[in-house]
Structures are given as structure tokens and as C-alpha cells.
PQR file of N, CA, C, O and H, with PARSE charges and radii, in Angstrom:
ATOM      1  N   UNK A   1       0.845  -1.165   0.000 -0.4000 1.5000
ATOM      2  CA  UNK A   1       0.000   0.000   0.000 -0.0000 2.0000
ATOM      3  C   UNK A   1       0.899   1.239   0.000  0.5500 1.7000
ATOM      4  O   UNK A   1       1.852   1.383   0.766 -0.5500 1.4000
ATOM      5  N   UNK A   2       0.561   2.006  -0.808 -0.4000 1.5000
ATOM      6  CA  UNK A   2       1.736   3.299  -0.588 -0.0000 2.0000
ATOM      7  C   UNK A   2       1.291   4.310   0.400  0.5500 1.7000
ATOM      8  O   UNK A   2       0.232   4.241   1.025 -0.5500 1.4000
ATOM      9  H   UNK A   2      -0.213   1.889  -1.431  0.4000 1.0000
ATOM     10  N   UNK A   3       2.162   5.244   0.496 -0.4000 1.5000
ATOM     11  CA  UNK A   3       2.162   6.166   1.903 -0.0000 2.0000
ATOM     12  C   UNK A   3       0.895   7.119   1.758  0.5500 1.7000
ATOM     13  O   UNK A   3       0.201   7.442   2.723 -0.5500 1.4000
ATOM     14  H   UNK A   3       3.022   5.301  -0.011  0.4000 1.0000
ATOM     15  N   UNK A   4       0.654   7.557   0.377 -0.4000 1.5000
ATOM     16  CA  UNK A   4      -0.549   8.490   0.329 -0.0000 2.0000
ATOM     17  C   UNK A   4      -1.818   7.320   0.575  0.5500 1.7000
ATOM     18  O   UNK A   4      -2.489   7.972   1.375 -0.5500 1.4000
ATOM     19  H   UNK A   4       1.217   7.295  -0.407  0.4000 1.0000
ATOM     20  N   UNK A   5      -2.263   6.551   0.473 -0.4000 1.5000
ATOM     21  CA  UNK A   5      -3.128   5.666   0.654 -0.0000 2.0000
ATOM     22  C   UNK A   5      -3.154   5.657   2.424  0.5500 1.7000
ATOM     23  O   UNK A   5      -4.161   5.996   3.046 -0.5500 1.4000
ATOM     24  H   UNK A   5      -1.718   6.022  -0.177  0.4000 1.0000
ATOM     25  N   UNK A   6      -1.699   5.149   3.187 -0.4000 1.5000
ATOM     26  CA  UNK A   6      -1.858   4.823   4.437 -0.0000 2.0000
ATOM     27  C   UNK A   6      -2.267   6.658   4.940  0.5500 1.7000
ATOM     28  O   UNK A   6      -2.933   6.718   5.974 -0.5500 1.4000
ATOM     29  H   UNK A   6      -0.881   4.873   2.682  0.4000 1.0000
ATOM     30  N   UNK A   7      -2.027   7.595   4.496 -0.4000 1.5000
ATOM     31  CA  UNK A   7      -2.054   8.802   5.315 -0.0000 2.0000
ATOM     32  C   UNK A   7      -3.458   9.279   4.922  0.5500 1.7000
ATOM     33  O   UNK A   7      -4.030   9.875   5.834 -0.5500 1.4000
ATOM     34  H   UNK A   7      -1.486   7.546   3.656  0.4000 1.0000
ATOM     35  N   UNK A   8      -4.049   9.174   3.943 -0.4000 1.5000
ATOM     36  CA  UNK A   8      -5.390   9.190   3.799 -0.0000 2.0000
ATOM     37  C   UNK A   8      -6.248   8.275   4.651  0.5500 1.7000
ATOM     38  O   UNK A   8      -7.261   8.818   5.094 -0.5500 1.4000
ATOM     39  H   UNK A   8      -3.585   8.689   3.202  0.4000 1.0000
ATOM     40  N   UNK A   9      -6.031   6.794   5.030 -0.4000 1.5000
ATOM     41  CA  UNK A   9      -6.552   6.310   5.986 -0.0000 2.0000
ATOM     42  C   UNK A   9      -6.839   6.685   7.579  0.5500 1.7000
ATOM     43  O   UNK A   9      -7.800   6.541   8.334 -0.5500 1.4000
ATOM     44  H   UNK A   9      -5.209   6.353   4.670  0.4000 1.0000
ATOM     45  N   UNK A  10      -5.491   7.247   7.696 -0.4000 1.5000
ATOM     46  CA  UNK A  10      -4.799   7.435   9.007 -0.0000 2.0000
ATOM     47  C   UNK A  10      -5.539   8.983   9.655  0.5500 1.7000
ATOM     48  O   UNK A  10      -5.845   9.244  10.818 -0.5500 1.4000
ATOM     49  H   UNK A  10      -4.710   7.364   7.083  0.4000 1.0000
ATOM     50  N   UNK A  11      -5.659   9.753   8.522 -0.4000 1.5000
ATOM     51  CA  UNK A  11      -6.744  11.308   8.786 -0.0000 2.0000
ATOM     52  C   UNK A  11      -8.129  10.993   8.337  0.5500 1.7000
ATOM     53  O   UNK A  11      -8.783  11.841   7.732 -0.5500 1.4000
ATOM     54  H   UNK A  11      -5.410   9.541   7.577  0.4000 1.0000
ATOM     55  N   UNK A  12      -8.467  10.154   8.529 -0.4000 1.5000
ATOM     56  CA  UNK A  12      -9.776   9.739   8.690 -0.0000 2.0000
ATOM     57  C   UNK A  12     -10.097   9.165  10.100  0.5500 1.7000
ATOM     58  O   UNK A  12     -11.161   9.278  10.709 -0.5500 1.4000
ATOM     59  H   UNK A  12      -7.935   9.465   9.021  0.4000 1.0000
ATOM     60  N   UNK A  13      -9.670   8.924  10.250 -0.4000 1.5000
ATOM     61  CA  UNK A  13      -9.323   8.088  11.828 -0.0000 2.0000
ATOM     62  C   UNK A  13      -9.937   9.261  13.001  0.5500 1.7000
ATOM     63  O   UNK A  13      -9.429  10.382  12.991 -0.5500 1.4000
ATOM     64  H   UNK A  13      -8.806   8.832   9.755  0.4000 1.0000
ATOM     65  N   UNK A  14     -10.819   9.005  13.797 -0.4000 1.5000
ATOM     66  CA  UNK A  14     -10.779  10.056  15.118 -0.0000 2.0000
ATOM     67  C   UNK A  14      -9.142  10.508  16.480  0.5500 1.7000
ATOM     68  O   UNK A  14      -8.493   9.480  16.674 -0.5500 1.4000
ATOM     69  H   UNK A  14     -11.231   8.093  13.805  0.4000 1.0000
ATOM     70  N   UNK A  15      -8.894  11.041  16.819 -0.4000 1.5000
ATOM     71  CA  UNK A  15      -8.488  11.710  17.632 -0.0000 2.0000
ATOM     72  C   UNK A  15      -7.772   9.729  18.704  0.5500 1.7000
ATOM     73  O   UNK A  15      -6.758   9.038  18.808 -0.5500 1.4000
ATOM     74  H   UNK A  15      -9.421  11.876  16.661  0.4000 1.0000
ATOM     75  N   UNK A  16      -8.742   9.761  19.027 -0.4000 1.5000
ATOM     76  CA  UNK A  16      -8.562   9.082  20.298 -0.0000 2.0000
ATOM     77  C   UNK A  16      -8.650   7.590  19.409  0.5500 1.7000
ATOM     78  O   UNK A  16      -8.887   6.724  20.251 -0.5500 1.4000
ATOM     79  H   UNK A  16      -9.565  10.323  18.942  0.4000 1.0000
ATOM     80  N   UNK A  17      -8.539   6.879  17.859 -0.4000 1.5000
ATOM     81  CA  UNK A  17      -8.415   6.050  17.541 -0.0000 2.0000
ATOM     82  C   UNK A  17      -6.755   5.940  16.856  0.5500 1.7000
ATOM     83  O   UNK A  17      -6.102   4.910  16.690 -0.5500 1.4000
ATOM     84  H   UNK A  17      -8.346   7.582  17.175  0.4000 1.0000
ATOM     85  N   UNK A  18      -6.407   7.176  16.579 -0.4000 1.5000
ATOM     86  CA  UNK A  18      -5.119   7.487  16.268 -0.0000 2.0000
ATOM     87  C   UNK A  18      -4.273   7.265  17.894  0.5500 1.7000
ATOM     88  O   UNK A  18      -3.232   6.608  17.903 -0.5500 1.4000
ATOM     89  H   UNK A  18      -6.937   8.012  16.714  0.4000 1.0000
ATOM     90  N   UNK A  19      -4.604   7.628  18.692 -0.4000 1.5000
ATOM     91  CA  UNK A  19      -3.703   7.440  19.822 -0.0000 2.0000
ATOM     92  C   UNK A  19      -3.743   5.810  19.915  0.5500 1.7000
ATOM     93  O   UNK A  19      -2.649   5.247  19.940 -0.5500 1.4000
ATOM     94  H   UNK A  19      -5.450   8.161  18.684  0.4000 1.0000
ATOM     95  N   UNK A  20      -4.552   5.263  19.951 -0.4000 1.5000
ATOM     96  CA  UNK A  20      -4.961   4.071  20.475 -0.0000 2.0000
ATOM     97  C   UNK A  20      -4.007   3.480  19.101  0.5500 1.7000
ATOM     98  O   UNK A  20      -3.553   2.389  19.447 -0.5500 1.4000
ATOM     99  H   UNK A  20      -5.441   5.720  19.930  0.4000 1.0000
ATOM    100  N   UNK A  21      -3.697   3.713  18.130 -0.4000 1.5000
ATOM    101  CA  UNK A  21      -3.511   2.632  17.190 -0.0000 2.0000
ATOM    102  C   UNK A  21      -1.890   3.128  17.500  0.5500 1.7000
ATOM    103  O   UNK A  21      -1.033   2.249  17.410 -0.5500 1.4000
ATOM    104  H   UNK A  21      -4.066   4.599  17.849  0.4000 1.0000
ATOM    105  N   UNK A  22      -1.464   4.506  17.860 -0.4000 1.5000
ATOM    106  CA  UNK A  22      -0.018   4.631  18.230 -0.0000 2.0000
ATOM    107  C   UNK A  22      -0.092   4.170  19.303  0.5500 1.7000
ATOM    108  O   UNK A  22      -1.036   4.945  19.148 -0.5500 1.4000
ATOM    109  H   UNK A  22      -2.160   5.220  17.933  0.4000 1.0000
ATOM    110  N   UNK A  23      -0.100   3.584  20.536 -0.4000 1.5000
ATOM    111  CA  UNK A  23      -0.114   2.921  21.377 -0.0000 2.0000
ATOM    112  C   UNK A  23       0.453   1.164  21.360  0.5500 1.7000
ATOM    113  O   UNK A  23       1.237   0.600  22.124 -0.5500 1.4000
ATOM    114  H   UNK A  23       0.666   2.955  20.663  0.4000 1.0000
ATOM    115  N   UNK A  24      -0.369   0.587  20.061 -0.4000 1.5000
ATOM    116  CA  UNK A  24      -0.299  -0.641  19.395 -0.0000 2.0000
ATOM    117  C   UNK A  24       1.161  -0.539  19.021  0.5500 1.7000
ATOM    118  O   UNK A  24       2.096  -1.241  19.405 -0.5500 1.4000
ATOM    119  H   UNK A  24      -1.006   1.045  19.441  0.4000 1.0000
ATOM    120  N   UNK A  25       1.155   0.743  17.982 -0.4000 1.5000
ATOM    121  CA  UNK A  25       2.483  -0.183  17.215 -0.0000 2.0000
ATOM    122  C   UNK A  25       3.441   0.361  18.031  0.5500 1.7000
ATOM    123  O   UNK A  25       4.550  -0.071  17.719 -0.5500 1.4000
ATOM    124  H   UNK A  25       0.395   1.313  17.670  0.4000 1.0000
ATOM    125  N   UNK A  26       3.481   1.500  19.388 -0.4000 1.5000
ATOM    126  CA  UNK A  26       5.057   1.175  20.127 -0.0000 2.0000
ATOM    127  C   UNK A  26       4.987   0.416  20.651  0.5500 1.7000
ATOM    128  O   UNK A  26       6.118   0.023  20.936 -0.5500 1.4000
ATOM    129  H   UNK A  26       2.580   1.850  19.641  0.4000 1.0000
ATOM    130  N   UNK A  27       3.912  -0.447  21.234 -0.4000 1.5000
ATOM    131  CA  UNK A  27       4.404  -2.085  21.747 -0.0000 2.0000
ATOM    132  C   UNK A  27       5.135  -2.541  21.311  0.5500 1.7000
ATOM    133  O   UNK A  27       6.230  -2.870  21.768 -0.5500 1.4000
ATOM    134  H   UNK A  27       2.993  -0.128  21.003  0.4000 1.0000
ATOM    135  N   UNK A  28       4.214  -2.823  19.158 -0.4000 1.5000
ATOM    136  CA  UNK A  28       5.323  -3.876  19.035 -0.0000 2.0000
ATOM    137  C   UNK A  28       7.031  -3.592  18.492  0.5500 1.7000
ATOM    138  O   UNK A  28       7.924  -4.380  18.183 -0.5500 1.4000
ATOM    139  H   UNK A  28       3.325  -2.556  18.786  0.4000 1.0000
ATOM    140  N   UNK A  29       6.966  -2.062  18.553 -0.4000 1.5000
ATOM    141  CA  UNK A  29       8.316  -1.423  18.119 -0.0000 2.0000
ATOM    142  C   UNK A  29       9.167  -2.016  19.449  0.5500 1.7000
ATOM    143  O   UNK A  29      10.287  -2.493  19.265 -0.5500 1.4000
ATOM    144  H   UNK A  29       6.240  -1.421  18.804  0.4000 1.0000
ATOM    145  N   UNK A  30       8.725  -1.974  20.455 -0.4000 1.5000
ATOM    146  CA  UNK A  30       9.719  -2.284  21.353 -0.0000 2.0000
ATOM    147  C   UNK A  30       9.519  -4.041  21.447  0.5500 1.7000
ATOM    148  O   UNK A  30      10.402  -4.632  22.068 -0.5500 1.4000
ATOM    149  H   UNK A  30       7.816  -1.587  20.604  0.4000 1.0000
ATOM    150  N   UNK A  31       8.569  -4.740  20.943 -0.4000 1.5000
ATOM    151  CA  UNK A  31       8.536  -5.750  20.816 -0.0000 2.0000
ATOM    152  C   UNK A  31       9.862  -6.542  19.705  0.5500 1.7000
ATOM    153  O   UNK A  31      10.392  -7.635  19.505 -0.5500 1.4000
ATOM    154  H   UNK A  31       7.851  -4.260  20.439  0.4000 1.0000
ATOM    155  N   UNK A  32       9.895  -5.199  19.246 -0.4000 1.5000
ATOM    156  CA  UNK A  32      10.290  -5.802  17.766 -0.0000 2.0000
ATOM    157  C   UNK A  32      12.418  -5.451  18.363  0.5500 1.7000
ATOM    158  O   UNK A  32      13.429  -6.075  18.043 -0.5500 1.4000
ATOM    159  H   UNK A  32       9.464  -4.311  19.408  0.4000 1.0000
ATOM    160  N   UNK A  33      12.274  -4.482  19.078 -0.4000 1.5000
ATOM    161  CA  UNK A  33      13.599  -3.955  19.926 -0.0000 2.0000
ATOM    162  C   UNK A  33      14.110  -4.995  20.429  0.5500 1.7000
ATOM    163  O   UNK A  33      15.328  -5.132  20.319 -0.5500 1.4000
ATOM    164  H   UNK A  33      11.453  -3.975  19.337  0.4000 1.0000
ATOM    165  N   UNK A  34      13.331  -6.006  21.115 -0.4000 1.5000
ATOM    166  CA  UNK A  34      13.787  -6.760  21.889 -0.0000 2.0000
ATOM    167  C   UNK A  34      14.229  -8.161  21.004  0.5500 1.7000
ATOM    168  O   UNK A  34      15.299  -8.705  21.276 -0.5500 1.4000
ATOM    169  H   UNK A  34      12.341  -5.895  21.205  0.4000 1.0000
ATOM    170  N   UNK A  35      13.404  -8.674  20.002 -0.4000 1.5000
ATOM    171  CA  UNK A  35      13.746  -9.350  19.061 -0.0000 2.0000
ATOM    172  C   UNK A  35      14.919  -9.281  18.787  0.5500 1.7000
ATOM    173  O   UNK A  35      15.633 -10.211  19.163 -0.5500 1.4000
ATOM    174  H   UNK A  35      12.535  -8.232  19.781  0.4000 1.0000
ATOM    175  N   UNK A  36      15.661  -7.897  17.862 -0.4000 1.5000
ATOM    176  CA  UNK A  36      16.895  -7.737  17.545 -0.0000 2.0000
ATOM    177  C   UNK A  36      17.714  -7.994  18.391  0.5500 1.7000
ATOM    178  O   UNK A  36      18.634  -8.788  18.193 -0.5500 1.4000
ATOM    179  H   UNK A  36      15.082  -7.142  17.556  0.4000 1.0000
ATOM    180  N   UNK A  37      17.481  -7.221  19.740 -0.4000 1.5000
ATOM    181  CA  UNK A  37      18.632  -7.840  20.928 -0.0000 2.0000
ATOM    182  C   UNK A  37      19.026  -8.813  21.195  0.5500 1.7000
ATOM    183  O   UNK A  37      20.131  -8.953  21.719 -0.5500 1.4000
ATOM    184  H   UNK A  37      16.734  -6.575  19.901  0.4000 1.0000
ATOM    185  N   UNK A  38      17.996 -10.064  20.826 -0.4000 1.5000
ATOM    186  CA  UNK A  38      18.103 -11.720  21.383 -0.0000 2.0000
ATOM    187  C   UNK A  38      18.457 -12.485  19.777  0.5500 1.7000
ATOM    188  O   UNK A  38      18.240 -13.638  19.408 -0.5500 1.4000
ATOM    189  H   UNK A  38      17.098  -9.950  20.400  0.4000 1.0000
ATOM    190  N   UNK A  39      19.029 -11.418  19.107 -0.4000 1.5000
ATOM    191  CA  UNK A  39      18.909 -11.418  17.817 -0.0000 2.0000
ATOM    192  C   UNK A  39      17.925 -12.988  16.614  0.5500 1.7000
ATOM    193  O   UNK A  39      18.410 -13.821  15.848 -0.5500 1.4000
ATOM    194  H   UNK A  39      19.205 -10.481  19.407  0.4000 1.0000
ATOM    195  N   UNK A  40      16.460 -12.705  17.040 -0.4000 1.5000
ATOM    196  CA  UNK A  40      15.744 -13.237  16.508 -0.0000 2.0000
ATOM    197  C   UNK A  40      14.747 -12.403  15.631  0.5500 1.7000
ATOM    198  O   UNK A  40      13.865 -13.067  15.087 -0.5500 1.4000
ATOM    199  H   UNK A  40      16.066 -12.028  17.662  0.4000 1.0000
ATOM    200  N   UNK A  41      14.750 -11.411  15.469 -0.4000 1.5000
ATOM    201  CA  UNK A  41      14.562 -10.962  14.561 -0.0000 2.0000
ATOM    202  C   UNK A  41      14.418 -11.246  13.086  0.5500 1.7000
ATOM    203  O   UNK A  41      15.504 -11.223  12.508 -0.5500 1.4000
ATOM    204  H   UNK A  41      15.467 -10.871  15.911  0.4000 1.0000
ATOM    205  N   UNK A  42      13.557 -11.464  12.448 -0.4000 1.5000
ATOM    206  CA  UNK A  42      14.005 -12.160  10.958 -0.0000 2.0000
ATOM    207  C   UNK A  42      13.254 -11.019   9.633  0.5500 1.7000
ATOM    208  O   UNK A  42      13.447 -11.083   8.419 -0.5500 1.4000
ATOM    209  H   UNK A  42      12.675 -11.483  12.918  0.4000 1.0000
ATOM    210  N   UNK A  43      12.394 -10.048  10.390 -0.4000 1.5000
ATOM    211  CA  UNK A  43      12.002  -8.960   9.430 -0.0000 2.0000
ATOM    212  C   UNK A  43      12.775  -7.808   9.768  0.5500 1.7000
ATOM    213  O   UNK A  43      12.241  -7.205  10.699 -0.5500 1.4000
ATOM    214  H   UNK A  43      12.237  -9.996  11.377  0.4000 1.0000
ATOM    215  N   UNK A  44      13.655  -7.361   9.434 -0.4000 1.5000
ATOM    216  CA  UNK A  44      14.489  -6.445  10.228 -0.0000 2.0000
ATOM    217  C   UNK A  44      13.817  -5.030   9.635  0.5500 1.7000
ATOM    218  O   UNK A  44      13.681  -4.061  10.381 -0.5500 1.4000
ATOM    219  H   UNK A  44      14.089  -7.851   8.678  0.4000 1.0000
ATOM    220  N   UNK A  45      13.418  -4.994   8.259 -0.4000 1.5000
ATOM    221  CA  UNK A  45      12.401  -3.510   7.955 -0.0000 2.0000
ATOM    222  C   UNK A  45      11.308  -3.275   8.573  0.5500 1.7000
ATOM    223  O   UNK A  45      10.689  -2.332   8.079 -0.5500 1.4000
ATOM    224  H   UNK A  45      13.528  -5.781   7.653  0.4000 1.0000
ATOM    225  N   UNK A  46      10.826  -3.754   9.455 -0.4000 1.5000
ATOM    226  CA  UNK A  46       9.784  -4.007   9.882 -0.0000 2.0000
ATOM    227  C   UNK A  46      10.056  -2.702  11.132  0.5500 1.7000
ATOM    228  O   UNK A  46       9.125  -1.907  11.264 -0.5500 1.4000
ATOM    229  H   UNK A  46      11.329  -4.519   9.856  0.4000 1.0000
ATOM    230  N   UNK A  47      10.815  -2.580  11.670 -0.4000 1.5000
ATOM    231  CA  UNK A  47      11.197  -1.690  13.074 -0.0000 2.0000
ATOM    232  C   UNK A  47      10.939  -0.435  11.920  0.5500 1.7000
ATOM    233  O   UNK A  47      10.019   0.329  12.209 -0.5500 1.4000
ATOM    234  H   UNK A  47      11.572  -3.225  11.564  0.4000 1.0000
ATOM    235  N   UNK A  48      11.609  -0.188  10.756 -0.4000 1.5000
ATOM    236  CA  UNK A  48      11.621   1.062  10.099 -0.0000 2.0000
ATOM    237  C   UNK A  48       9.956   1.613   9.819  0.5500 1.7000
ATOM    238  O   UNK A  48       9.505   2.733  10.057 -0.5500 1.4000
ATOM    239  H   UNK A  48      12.357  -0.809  10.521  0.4000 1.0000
ATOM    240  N   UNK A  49       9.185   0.326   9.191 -0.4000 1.5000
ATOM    241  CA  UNK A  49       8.304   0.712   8.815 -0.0000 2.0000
ATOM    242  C   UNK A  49       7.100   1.008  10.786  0.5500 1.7000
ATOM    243  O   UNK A  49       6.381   1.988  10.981 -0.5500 1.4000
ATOM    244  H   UNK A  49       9.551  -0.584   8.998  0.4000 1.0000
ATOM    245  N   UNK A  50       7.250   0.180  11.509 -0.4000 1.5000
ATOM    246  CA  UNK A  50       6.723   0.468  12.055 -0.0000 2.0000
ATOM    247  C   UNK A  50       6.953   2.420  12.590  0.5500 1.7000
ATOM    248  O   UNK A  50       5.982   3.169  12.695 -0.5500 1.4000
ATOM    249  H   UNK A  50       7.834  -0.616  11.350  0.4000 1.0000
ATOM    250  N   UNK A  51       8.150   2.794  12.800 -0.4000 1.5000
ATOM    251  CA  UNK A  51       8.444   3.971  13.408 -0.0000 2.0000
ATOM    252  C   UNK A  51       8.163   5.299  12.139  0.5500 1.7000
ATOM    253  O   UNK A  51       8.242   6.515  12.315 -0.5500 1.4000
ATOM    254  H   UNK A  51       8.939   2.186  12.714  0.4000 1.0000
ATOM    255  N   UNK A  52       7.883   4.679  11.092 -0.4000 1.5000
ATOM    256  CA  UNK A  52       7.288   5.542   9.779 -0.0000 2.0000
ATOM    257  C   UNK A  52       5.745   5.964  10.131  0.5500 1.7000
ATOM    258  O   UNK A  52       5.218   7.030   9.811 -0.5500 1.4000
ATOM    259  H   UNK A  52       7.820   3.691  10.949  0.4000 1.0000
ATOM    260  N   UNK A  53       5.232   5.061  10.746 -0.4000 1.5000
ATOM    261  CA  UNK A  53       3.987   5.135  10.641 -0.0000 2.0000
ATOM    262  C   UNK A  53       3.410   5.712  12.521  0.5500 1.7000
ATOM    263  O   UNK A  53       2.343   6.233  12.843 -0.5500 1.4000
ATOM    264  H   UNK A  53       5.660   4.196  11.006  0.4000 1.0000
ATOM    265  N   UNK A  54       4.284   5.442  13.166 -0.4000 1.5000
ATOM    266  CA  UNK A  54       4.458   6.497  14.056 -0.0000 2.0000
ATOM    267  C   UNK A  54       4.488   7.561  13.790  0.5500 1.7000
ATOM    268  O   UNK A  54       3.665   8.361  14.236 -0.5500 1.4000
ATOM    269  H   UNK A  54       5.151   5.019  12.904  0.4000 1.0000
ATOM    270  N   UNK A  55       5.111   7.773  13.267 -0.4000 1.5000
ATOM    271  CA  UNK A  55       5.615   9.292  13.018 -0.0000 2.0000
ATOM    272  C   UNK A  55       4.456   9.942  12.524  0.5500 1.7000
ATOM    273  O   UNK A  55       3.915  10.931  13.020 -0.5500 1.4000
ATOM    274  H   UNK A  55       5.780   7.123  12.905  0.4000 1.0000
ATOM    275  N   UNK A  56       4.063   9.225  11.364 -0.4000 1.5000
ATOM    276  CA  UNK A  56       2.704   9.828  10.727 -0.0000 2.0000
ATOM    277  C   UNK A  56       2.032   9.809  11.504  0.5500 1.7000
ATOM    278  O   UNK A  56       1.397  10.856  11.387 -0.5500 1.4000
ATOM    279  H   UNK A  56       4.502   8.422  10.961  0.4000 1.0000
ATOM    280  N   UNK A  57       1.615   9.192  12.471 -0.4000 1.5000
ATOM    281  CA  UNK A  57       0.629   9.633  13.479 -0.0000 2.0000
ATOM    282  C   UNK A  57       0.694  11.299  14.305  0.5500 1.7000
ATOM    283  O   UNK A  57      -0.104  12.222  14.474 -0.5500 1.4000
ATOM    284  H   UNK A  57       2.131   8.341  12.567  0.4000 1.0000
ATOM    285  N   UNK A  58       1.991  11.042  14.630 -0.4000 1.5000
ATOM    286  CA  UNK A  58       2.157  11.931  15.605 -0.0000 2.0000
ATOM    287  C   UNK A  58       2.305  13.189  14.743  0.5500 1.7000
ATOM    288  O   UNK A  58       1.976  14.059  15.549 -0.5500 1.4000
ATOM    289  H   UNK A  58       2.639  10.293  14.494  0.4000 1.0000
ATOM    290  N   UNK A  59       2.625  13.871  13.500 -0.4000 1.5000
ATOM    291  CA  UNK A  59       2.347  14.503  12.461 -0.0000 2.0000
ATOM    292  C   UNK A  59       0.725  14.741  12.679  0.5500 1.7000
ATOM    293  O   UNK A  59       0.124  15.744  13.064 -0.5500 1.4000
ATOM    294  H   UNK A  59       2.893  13.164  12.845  0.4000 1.0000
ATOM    295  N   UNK A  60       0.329  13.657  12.354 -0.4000 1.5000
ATOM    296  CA  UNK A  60      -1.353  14.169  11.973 -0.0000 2.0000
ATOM    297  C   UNK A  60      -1.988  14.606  13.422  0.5500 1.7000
ATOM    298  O   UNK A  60      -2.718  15.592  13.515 -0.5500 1.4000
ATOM    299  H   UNK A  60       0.817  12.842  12.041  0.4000 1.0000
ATOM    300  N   UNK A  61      -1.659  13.822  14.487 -0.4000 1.5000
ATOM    301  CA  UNK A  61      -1.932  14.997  15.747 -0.0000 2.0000
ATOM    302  C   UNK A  61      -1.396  16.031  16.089  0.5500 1.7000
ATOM    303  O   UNK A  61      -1.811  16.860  16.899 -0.5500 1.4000
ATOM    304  H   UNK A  61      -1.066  13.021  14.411  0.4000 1.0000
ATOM    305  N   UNK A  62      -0.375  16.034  15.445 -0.4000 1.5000
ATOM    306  CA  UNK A  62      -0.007  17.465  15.674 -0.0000 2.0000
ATOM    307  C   UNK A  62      -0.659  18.440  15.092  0.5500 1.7000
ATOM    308  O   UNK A  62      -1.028  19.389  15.783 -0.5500 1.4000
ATOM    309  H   UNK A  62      -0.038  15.361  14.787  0.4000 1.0000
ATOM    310  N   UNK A  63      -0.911  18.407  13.806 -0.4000 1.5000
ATOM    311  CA  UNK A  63      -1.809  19.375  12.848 -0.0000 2.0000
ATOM    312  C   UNK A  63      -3.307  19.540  13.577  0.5500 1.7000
ATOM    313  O   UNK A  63      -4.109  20.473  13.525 -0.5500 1.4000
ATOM    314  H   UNK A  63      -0.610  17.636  13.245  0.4000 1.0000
ATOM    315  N   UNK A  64      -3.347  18.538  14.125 -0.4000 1.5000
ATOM    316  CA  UNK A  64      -4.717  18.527  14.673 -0.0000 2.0000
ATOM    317  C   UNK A  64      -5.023  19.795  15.586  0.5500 1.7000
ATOM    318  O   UNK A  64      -5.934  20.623  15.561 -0.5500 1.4000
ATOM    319  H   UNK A  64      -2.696  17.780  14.167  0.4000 1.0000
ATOM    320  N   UNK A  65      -3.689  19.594  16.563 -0.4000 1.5000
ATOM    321  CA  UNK A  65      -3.642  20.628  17.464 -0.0000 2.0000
ATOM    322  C   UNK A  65      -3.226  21.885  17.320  0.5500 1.7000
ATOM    323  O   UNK A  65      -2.902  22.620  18.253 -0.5500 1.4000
ATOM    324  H   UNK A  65      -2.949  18.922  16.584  0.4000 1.0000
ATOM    325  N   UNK A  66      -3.221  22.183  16.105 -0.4000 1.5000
ATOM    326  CA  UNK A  66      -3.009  23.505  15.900 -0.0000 2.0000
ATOM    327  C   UNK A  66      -3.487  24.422  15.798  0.5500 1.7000
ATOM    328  O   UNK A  66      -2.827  25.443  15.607 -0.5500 1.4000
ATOM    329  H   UNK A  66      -3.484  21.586  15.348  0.4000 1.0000
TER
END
């Protein structure tokens, strides 16, 4: 899915479903932290893409609050 697709999804989203879904993926970012450490890890883009889509979150709340 490309990024304009996920960011069109993502500002559709309410306020408090955007937190809740950034909530999810720093679990598994640090889920995914701990993987590498015990080095079992076997998707290693996976940490990138998750913290991409963080970001876009925290972007689109930010605009929110402006």
C-alpha cells in the first residue's frame, strides 16, 4: 500500500483512535527492539516501517492541534 493511501486512511481516523492505534504499534516497536537484541529478529524492515507510521501519526496529531 503506498504512503498516500496509508495517510489518507490514518486522517480519517478520530483523535482518540489514532492514539490508540499509536499505542499498538510502540508495543510492538519495542517488541520488535527486543527481538533484535536476542537477535531473533528475521524482518528487520519491519522496526523502520513500524516507526514511519508512528511518526505519521504523531504529524497528523499534531496538525490537529493547531
Amino acid at each position: 500500500m503506498s504512503d498516500i493511501k496509508k495517510i489518507k486512511e490514518l486522517r480519517a481516523l478520530s483523535d482518540a483512535n489514532l492514539k490508540e492505534r499509536m499505542d499498538e504499534l510502540a508495543a510492538e516497536a519495542m517488541k520488535l527492539r527486543f527481538q533484535k537484541a536476542t537477535m531473533q529478529l528475521t524482518n528487520t524492515a519491519r522496526a523502520g516501517q513500524v516507526r514511519g507510521e508512528i511518526a505519521r501519526i504523531q504529524t497528523i496529531l499534531a496538525e490537529r492541534g493547531r
